[in-house]
C-alpha positions in Angstrom: 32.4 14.8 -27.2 31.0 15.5 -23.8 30.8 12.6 -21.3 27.0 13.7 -20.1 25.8 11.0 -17.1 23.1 9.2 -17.9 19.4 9.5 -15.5 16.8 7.0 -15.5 13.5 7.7 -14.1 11.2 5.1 -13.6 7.5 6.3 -15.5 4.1 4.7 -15.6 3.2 3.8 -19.4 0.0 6.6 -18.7 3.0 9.4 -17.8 4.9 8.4 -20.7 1.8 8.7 -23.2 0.7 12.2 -22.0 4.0 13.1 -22.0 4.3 12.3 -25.3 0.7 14.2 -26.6 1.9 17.3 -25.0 5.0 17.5 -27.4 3.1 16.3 -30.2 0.4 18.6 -29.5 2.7 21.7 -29.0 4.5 20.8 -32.5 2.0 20.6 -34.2 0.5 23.6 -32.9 3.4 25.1 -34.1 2.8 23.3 -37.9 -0.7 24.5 -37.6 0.4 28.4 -36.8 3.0 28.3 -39.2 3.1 32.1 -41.5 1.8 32.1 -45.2 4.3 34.0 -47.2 2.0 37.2 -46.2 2.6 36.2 -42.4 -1.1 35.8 -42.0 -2.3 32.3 -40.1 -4.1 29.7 -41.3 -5.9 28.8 -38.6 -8.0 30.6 -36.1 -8.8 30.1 -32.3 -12.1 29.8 -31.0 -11.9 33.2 -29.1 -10.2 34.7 -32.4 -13.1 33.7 -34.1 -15.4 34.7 -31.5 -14.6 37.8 -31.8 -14.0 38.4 -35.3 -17.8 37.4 -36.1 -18.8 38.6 -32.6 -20.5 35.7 -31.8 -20.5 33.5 -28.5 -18.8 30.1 -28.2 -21.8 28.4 -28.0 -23.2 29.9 -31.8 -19.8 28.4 -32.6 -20.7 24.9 -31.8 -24.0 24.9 -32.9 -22.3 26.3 -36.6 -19.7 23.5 -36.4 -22.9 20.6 -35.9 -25.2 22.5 -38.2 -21.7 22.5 -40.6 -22.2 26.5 -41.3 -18.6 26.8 -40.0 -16.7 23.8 -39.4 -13.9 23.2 -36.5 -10.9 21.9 -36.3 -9.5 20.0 -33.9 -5.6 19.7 -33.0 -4.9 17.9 -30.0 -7.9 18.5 -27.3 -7.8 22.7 -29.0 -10.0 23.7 -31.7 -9.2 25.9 -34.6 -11.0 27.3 -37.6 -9.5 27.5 -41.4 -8.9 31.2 -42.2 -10.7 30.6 -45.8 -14.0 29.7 -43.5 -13.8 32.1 -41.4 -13.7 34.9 -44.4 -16.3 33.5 -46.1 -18.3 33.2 -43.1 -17.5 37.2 -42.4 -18.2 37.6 -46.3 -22.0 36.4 -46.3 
């Protein structure tokens, strides 16, 4: 076993906590995009989505308040179900 030295920083509790969202955040980004068995995703982006129904952002938002296709959020990023999304391409 390696004798490693040991650092201690002094952090502000408001460092601390958006230190800890961004790892959060990234793992479960990295949940979130994990492959189906056919390596498809899940989830969409926004600008995935965007362009796969050729839409702007903003039609976006107003399908996500009028509930036509809803969001998902994930930390402060937003992501669309995959099973929406091709039903939304199918109608």
């Amino acid at each position: 076993m390696q004798n490693k030295p040991v650092q201690f920083f002094q952090i502000t509790l408001e460092d601390l906590g958006k230190f800890i969202e961004e790892k959060v955040t990234k793992a479960v980004e990295r949940i979130a995009f994990t492959k189906m068995s056919n390596d498809e995703k899940t989830l969409y982006t926004r600008d995935e989505v965007s362009k796969l129904l050729n839409v702007s952002f903003t039609t976006l938002f107003h399908w996500n308040n009028q509930s036509i296709l809803k969001a998902k959020k994930i930390g402060k990023r937003v992501y669309y179900s995959k099973n929406d999304v091709l039903n939304r391409l199918n109608s």
